[in-house]
C-alpha positions, -999 to +999 in steps of 0.1 A: +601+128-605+612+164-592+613+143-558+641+121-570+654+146-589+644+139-624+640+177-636+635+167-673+609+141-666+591+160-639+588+187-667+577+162-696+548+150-670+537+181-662+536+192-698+517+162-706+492+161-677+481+202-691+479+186-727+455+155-715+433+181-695+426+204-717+420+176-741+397+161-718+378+191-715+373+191-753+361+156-752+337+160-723+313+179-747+305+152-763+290+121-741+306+090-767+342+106-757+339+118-720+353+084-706+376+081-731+392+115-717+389+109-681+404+071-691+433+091-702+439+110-673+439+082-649+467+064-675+491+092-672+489+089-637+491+055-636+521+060-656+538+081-640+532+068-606+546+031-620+578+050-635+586+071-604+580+037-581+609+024-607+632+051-607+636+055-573+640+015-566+672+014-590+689+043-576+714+041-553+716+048-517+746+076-521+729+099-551+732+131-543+701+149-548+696+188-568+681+217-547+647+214-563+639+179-547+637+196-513+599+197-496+604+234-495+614+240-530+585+216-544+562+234-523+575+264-545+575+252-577+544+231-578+522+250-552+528+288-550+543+292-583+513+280-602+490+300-576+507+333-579+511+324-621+475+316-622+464+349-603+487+375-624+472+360-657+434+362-641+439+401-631+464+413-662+450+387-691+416+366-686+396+359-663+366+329-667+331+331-657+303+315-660+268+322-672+242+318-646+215+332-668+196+342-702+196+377-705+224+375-733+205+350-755+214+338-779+246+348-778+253+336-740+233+310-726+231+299-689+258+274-684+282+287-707+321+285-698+338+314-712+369+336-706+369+376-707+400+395-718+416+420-690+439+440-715+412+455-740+405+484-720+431+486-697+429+484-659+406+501-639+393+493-604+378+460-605+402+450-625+420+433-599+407+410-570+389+431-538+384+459-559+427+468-556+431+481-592+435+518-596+409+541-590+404+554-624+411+533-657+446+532-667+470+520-702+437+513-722+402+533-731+366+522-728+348+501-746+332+507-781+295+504-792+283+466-797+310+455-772+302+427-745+312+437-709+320+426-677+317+450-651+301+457-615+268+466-607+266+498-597+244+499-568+261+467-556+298+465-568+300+429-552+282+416-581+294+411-617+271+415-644+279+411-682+256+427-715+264+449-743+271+487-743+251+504-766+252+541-752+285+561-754+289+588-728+270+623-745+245+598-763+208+596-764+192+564-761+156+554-761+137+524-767+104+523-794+082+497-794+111+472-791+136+493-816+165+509-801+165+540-808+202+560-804+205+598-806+169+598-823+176+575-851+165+538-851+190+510-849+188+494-879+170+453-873+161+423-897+141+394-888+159+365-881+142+336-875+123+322-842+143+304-816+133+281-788+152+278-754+141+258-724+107+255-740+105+292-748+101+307-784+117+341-789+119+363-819+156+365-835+168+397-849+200+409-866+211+447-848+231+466-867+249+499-851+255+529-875+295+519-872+281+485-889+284+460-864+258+431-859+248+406-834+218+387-827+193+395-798+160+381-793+125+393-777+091+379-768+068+408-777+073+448-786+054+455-762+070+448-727+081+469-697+114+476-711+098+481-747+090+514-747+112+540-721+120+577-721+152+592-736+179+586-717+213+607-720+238+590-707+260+610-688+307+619-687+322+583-672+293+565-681+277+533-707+246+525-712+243+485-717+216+460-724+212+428-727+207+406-760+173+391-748+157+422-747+124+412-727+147+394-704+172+415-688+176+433-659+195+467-676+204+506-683+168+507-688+155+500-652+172+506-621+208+491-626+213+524-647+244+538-660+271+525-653+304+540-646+337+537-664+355+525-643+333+493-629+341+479-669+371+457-667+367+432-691+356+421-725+338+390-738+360+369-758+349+335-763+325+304-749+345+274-746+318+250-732+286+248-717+280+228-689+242+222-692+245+220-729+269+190-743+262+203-778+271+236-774+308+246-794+333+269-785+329+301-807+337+338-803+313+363-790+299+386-819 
């Protein structure tokens, strides 16, 4: 339609074609309604192609056309545009990711679809693609206790990681027999219930910080490698983080070890799908 120079329709289809996939991706996580939305898709193309083919076969051979339905300004618009759009909000806004693991069980599962918000804590190095941000974090702070992160390893900044900060720069974090223990006082946990994933049963528990905030994490046994540790202190610049599924997760606790301020660039904000799991539904991250 932008071809032949139908600005308003080119803008209604384009409209509509976002509306029908997002809406497809909705239906897709349930298996009754997945055809149903890709059956939808093919329509509105189908549509559109049957309306275009008509448009241009009653139009006559003198129209004069508008700048936009040049090859070079659709290239523009409908190619670059997008691209550059699409980049700017994935290094100032959200960024998506997917879960290739467990260690964040139960509140991340391998599989899971979710999006990570840039503006929370600013911008900081890794905030932007090939590490191009600014070399120390800038119009935002770090994160707070409880908070789930994005962020680079730091012995291998090529990899992003994602688990919960529970260690504040100047605090003194140890584990006890499975309790978290931070600056000498134990982290207040209930009994929640067992859960089984991928055949395993694992041990729910409700953590509570001393500021009050809860979330769920889950362990095996109170007894395992990352059970019991030494006090740590964590250092100026730095977090401490773990991961949810406690006997599970590669952490602050072994050899990933602190990690610096400025390799955080994102917070966890919400699991839209998951890809393994049809039953899985979107919901925040506690």
């Amino acid at each position: 339609m932008a071809y032949l120079g139908r600005g308003w329709n080119a803008i209604a289809y384009s409209i509509g074609g976002v509306g029908i996939l997002i809406g497809q991706l909705w239906l897709s996580g349930a298996p009754s309604t997945a055809a149903f939305g890709y059956l939808l898709i093919f329509a509105w193309h189908l549509i559109g192609l049957l309306h275009g083919y008509r448009t241009a076969k009653r139009m006559p051979a003198e129209t004069m056309f508008p700048w936009y339905s040049r090859w070079y300004s659709l290239f523009l618009i409908f190619l670059v545009a997008p691209l550059a759009l699409a980049m700017l909000l994935r290094s100032l806004l959200f960024q998506p990711f997917t879960i290739p693991a467990s260690s964040m069980l139960p509140n991340l599962r391998s599989g899971d679809y979710m999006f990570a918000q840039k503006y929370v804590y600013g911008y900081s190095r890794y905030s932007f693609p090939y590490g191009l941000g600014p070399r120390h974090r800038i119009f935002g702070h770090g994160p707070e206790r409880g908070d789930v992160v994005m962020f680079r390893q730091p012995t291998d900044p090529r990899i992003d990681f994602v688990k919960r900060v529970v260690g504040l720069p100047g605090d003194r974090i140890q584990m006890k027999s499975g309790i978290l223990y931070l600056n000498g006082t134990a982290v207040e946990r209930e009994p929640a219930g067992d859960l089984t994933y991928q055949s395993v049963t694992v041990h729910a528990f409700k953590e509570t910080l001393p500021s009050g905030r809860s979330y769920m994490i889950v362990e095996q046994v109170d007894n395992s490698r990352g059970d019991n540790t030494r006090e740590f202190t964590v250092p100026d610049g730095h977090y401490f983080v773990l991961g949810d599924n406690r006997d599970n997760s590669l952490d602050s606790r072994f050899d990933m070890g602190f990690v610096p301020d400025d390799n955080i660039y994102a917070k966890a904000a919400i699991v839209l799908f998951n890809s393994e799991d049809k039953s899985r539904q979107t919901s925040w991250i506690q």
